[in-house]
C-alpha positions in Angstrom: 97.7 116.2 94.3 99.1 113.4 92.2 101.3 110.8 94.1 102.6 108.1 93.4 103.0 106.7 89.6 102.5 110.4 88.9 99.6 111.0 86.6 97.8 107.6 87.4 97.1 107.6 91.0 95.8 110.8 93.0 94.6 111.4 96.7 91.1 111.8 97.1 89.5 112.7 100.4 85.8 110.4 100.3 83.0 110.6 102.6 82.7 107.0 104.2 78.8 107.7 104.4 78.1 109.2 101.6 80.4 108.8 99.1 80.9 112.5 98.0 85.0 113.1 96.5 86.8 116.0 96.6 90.7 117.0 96.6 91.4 118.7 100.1 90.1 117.5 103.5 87.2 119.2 105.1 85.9 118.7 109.7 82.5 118.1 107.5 81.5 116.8 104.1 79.3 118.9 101.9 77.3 116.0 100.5 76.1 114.8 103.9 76.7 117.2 106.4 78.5 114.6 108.7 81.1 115.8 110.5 84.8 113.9 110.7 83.8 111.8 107.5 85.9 112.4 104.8 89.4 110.0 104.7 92.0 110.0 102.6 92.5 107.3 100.1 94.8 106.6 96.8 92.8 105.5 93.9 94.0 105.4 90.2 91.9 107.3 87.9 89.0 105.6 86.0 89.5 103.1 83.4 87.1 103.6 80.3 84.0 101.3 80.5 84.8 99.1 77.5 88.1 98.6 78.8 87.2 97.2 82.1 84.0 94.9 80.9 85.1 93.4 77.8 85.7 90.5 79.4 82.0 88.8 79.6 79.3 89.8 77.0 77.6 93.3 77.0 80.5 95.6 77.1 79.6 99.4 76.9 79.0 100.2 73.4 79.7 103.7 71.4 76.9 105.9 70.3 73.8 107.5 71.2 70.9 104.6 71.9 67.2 104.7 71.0 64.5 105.1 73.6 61.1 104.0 73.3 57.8 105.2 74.6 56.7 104.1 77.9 53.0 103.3 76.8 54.9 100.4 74.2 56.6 98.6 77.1 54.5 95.2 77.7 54.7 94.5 81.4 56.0 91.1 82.4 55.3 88.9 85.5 58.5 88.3 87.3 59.4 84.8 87.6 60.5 84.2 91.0 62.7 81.6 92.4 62.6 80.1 95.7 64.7 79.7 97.8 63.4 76.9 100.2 62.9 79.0 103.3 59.3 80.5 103.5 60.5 83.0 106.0 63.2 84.4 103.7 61.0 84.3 100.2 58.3 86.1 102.5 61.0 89.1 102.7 62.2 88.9 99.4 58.8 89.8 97.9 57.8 85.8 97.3 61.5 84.4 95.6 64.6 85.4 94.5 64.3 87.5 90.9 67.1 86.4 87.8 69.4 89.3 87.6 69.1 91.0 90.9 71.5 92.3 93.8 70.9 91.7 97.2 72.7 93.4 100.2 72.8 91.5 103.3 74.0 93.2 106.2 73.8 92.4 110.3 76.2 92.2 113.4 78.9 89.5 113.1 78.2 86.0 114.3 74.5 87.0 113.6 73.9 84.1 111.1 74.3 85.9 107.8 76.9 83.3 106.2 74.8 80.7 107.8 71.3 81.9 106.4 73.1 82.1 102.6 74.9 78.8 102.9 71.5 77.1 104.2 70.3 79.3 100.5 72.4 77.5 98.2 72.5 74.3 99.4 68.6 74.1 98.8 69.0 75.7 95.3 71.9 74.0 94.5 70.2 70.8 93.7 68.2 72.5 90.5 70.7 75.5 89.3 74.3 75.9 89.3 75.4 77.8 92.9 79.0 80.1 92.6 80.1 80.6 96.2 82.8 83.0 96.8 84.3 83.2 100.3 86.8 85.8 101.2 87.0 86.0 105.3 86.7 81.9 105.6 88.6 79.4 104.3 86.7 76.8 102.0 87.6 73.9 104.9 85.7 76.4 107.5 82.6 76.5 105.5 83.1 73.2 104.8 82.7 72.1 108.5 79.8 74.1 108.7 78.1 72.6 105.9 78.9 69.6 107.4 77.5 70.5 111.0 75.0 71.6 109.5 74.0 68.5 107.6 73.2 70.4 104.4 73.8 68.6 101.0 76.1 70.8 99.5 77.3 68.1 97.0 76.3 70.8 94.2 77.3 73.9 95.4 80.6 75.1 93.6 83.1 77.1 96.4 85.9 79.3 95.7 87.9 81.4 98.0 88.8 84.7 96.4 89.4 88.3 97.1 90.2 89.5 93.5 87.6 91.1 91.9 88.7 90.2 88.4 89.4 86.3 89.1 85.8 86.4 90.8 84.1 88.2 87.5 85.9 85.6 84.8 85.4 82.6 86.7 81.8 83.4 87.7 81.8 84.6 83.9 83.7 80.6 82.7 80.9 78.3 85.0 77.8 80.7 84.2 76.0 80.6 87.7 72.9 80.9 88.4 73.1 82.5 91.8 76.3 84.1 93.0 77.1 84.5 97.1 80.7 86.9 97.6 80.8 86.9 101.2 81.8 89.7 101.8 81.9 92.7 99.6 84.2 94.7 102.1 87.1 92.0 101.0 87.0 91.8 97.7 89.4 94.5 96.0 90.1 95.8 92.1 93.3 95.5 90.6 92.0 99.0 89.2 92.7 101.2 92.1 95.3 101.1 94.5 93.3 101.0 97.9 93.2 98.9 100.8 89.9 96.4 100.4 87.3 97.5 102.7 87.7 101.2 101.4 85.3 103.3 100.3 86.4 103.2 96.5 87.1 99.7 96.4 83.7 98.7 97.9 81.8 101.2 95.6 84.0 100.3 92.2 83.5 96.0 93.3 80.0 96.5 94.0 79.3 98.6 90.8 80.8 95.6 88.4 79.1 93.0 90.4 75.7 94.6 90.0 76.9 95.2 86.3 77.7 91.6 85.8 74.3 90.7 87.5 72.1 92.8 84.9 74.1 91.6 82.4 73.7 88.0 83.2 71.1 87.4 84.2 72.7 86.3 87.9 71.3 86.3 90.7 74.1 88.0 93.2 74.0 88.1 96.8 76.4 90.7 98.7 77.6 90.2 102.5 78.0 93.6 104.1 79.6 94.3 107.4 77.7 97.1 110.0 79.2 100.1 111.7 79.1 100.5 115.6 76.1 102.8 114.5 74.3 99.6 112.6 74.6 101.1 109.5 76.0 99.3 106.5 79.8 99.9 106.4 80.8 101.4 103.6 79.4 104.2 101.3 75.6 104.8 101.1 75.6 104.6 97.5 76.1 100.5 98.0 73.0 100.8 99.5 71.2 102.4 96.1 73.1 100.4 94.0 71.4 97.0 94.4 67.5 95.9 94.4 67.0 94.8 98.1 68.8 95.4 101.3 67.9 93.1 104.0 69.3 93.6 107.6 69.6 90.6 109.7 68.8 91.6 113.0 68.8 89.9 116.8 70.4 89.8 120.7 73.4 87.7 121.0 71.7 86.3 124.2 68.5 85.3 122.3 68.3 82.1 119.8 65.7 84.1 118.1 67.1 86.1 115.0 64.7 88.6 112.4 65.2 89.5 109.1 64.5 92.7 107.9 63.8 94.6 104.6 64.6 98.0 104.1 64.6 98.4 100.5 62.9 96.1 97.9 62.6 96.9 94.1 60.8 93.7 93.7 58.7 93.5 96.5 57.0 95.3 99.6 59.8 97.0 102.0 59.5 96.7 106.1 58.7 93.0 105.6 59.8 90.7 108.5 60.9 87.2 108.6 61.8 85.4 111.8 63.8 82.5 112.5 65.0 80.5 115.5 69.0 79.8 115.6 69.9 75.9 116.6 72.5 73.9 116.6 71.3 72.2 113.0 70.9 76.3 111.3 67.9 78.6 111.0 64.7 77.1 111.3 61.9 78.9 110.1 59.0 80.3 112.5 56.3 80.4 111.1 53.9 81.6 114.2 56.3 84.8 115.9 53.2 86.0 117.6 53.2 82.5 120.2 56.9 83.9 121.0 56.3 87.4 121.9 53.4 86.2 123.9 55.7 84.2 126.5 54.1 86.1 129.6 54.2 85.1 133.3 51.7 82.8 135.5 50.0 85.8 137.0 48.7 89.3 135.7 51.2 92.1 136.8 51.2 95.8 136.2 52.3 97.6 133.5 52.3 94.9 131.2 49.5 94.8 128.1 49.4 92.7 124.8 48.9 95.2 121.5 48.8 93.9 117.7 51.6 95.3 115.6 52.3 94.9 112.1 55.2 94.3 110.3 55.3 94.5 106.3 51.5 91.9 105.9 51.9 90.0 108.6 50.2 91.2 112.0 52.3 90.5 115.6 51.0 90.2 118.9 53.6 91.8 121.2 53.7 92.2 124.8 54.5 95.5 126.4 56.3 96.7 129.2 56.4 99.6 131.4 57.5 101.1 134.7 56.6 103.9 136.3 58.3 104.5 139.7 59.5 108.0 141.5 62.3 109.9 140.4 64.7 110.9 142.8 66.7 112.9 140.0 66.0 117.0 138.9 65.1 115.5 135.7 63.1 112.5 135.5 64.4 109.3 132.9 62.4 108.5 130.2 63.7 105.3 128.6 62.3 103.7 125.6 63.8 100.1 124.0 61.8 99.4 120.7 60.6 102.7 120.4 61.5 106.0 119.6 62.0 108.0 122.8 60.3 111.3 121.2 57.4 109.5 121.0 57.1 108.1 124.2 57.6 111.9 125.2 54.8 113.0 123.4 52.6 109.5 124.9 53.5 111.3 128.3 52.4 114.9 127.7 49.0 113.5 125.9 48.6 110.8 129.4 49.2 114.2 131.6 47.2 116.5 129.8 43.8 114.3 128.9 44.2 111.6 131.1 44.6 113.3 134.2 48.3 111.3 134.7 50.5 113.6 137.2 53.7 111.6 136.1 56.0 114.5 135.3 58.0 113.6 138.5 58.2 110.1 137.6 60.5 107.9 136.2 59.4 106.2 133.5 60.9 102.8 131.6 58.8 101.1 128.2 60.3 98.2 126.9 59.3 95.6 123.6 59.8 91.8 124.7 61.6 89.7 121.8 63.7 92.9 120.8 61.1 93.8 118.6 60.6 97.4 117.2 57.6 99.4 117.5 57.8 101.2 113.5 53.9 102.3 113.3 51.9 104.4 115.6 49.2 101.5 116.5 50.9 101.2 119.6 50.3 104.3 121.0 47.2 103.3 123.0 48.9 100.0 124.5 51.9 101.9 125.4 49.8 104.7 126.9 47.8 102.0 129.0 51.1 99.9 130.0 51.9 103.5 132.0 48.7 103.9 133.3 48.7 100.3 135.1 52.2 100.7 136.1 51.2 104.1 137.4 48.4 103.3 139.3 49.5 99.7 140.4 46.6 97.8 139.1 46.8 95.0 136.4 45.0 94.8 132.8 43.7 91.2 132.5 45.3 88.8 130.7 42.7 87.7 127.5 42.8 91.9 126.9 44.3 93.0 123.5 44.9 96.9 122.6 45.6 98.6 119.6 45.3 102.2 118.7 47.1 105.9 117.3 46.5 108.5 119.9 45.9 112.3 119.3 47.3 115.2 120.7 43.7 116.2 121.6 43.5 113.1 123.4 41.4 110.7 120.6 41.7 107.6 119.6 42.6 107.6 115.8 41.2 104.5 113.4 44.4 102.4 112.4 45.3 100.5 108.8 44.1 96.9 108.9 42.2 97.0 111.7 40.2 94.1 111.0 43.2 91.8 110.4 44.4 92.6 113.4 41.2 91.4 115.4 41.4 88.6 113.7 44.8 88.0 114.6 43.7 88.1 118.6 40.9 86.2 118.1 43.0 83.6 116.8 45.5 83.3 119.6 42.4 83.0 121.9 41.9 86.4 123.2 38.2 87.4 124.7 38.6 91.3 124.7 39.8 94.1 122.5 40.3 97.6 122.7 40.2 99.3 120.0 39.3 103.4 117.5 35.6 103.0 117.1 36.3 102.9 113.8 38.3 100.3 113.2 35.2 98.1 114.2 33.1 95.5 112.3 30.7 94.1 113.4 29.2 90.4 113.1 32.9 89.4 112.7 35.6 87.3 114.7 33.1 85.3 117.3 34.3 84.6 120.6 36.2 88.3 120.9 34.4 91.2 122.7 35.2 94.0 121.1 35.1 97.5 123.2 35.4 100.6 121.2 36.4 103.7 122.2 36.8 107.3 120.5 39.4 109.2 123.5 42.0 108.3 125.7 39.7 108.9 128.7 37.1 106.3 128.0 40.0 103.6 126.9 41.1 103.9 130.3 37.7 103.9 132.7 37.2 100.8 130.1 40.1 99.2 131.5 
């Protein structure tokens, strides 16, 4: 139904997860599935391509292009860029790549604009740094620059919400590294939408990836999070650009992590950690001494396991508490874990390690707000129950890592020498860990026990 300027302007009913479009409103979208996602919106109809990017160089050209064959392409080492924060290189894949689009998103107040502002001042020494602020003024950022003490001397600032004024001055002063902070206020002249909308924030972010390729530019995109987490917004932002990092962490710890969920120039589910003061993000470069912040004395329930996270192995304590259940149905909580696997952890502990917990309560938590993402923890968590259960400490210098079976074994784990090492560093004696994930004549000074079921992994402990 055209409304309106007649012809030029239509209502469109969008999914605000997915993206799909279609003319009449439906209780759930057919791309997706979701229910209640579709909204309306007014959006002019579609400009032609070399009407809308004549203004820099590369506009869309006519006719039918030549491929070439796969076997003639030369492959090229990427020349990286850093961007004077180990922890942040680490989860870019090693440095920031010429031409590519990264999607920032986390919780507001996290440290997002912090983290990029801390970015350019260290790069904007050696290349030329565009940044272009749309929810703060530039005397806001200012003052936190200057709090900050960061030498921002050659970091070029603009506050902007057009998309158009952004593209030709970006386009006049020929950036190095672009910052629009944040995508979900910047809006086209194009269409007739509020900024934030789904159109407007898949049409902005479509030119500024555009303008990135085409440039060579290195573009970084602030994106605000749902209630849910997600990235606000339509999940094709998230496939438009190379990376999307999530910048993740309580608001009542100093302690912030920063995530990769999608890299095309590097490994995903890397992790970089920082520590929030009143001078920025510093960098922390051993996380494992953090997580490892136990009490005095040895309690119940509580055992140390090696995690991974991207390359980098993480000792992290864990918690749990068993107690009776006073309910039909007893609780099963899990923070920093999915709860169908700690389901699962229970049936296996009742059926092969003779555990009668099935009227009991039972609580696991990951200190530091950590996530458990791999299934090396399975053992630890299993063990954490069993000494909450039964009341009785493991010791201290103990480390556990393992996948557990349904059949009750003790499967071999990726990396399981790097993760001995890891505890043998941080001055660990014991290990328990699959049979065959050992080496021996390795990591002196650890006593490693190996075990092959669930039933000797716990008359070991």
């Amino acid at each position: 139904m055209a409304v309106g300027r007649g012809k030029d302007r239509k209502s469109v009913y969008r999914c605000t997860d997915c993206g799909h479009a279609q003319s009449k409103w439906a209780g759930q979208c057919p791309g997706c599935g979701l229910w209640n996602s579709l909204v309306e919106s007014l959006e002019d109809r579609p400009a032609s391509a070399s009407s809308r990017f004549s203004g820099y160089a590369g506009a869309a050209k006519q006719g039918p292009a030549t491929p070439i064959s796969l076997a003639a392409v030369e492959a090229e080492e990427i020349q990286r860029t850093p961007c004077g924060l180990e922890e942040f290189d680490r989860v870019l894949g090693g440095g920031l790549v010429p031409g590519s689009a990264v999607l920032i998103g986390g919780d507001p107040g996290i440290g997002k604009s912090t983290l990029l502002l801390q970015t350019v001042s260290s790069l904007g020494g050696q290349h030329p740094v565009l940044y272009i602020t749309g929810e703060e003024s530039i005397s806001q950022v200012g003052l936190r620059a200057r709090r900050l003490n960061l030498p921002c001397a050659a970091v070029q600032i603009l506050a902007e919400t057009e998309l158009e004024r952004i593209l030709a001055t970006a386009g006049a002063h020929h950036p190095e590294f672009l910052v629009v902070d944040s995508i979900q206020t910047v809006y086209s002249e194009l269409l007739q939408s509020a900024p934030g909308s789904v159109a407007q924030v898949r049409e902005c972010a479509a030119q500024l990836v555009r303008f990135a390729k085409q440039t060579q530019t290195t573009v970084f995109l602030v994106g605000h999070v749902t209630k849910e987490g997600a990235l606000a917004g339509p999940r094709v932002l998230e496939h438009m650009v190379d990376t999307v990092l999530y910048f993740e962490g309580d608001s009542s710890s100093r302690f912030r992590v920063i995530r990769a969920f999608k890299n095309r120039f590097g490994a995903v589910n890397e992790l970089g950690v920082f520590a929030m003061t009143e001078t920025g993000l510093k960098e922390v470069r051993n996380p494992s001494a953090i997580f490892l912040s136990r009490g005095d004395e040895d309690a119940p329930g509580s055992v140390v396991m090696v995690m991974r996270e991207g390359s980098r192995p993480m000792l992290v304590e864990v918690q749990a508490l068993v107690d009776e259940s006073h309910l039909p149905t007893p609780r099963r909580v899990a923070v920093g874990m999915e709860s169908n696997r700690l389901a699962m952890l229970l049936a296996i502990l009742h059926r092969h390690g003779g555990m009668p917990i099935l009227n009991q309560d039972v609580f696991v938590n990951l200190v530091g707000g950590l996530r458990l993402s791999e299934t090396a923890g399975d053992l630890a968590v299993a063990l954490a129950v069993v000494s909450s259960y039964r009341d009785k400490p493991i010791p201290r210098d103990w480390v556990v890592f393992g996948e557990l079976g349904l059949n009750g074994e003790v499967r071999p784990v990726q990396n399981g020498e790097e993760r001995l090492r890891e505890a043998a560093k941080h001055g660990f004696r014991h290990a328990l860990a699959p049979a065959k994930n050992i080496v021996k004549g390795q990591n002196p000074g650890l006593s490693v026990v190996p075990v092959k079921s669930l039933r000797e992994a716990i008359d070991a402990l």
